[in-house]
C-alpha positions, 0 to 999 in steps of 0.5 A, a space after each residue: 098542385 100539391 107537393 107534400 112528399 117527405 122523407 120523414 119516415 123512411 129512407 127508401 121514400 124519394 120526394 117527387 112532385 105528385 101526379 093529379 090523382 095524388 093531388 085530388 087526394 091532398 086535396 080531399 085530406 086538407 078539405 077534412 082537416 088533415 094535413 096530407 103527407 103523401 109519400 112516393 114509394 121507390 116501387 109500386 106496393 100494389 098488395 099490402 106486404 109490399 107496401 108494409 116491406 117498404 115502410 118498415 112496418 107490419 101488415 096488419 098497419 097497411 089499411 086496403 082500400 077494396 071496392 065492393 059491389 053491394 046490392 049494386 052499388 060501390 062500397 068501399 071497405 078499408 081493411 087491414 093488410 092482415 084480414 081477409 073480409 068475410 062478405 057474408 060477415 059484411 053483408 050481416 053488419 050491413 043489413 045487404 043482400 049481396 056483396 061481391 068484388 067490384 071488377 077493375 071498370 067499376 073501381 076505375 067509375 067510383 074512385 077515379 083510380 086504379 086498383 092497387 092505388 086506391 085512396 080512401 078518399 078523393 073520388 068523384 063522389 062520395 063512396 059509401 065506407 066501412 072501416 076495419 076495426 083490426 085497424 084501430 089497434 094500430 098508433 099509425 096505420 098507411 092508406 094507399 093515396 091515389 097510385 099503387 106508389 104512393 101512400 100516406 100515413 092516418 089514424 084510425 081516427 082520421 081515417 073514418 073521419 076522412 071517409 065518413 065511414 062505419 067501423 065494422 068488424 070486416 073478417 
């Protein structure tokens, strides 16, 4: 199991040893190349405004993982905590028909974890990925990494070398 809990970037991190989700995402961010640093929030930030309160650092650096359904399958799209996406824009750059919120059970199918906790990576599968522009702007932006406590930093570089996704613009 891997342990790359640190207390590098802020005091209100503990260090504990992660769950397997956690470790399915280490896994999958060592396997990219990236050295994973997943970090242990004192509570869960299952909305970017509280991920961002407890890192110290502006929302629009928070990077969301939200699941959508599109044209019947998942798309996972990770969006700066400051944006709202606009389906109709997304659809557009996608050249799809629909898009629409996944519900919980298909979040829980395609990634393998929970809605609030959502990593970018570490599914079962490989999930088709657009990635905010907005976040591009940012030296340093945090994913969730597995659990709705857990993060870890990237940037925007490694996050769509992580994920293999398209940077769209999402609002």
């Amino acid at each position: 199991m891997y342990n790359y809990c640190s207390r590098k970037h802020r005091p209100s991190v503990r260090i504990v040893t992660v769950n397997e989700r956690n470790s399915r995402v280490a896994a999958a961010v060592a396997a990219a190349g990236i050295e994973p640093a997943i970090k242990i929030l004192d509570a869960d930030a299952k909305t970017a405004a509280a991920a961002a309160a407890q890192l110290g650092c502006e929302v629009g650096a928070i990077a969301n993982s939200l699941v959508f359904e599109c044209d019947g399958e998942p798309l996972l799209v990770m969006a700066s905590g400051a944006a709202r996406v606009n389906t109709d824009v997304l659809a557009q750059h996608l050249g799809a028909h629909t898009i629409a919120k996944a519900d919980a059970k298909l979040v829980r199918s395609a990634t393998g974890q929970v809605i609030g906790g959502v990593a970018p990576t570490g599914h079962p599968a490989p999930l088709r990925t657009v990635v905010d522009e907005t976040l591009a702007s940012y030296p340093l932006i945090w994913a969730a990494a597995g659990t709705a406590d857990s993060v870890m930093p990237l940037t925007y570089d490694q996050l769509l070398s992580l994920t293999g996704g398209k940077a769209v613009a999402v609002r």
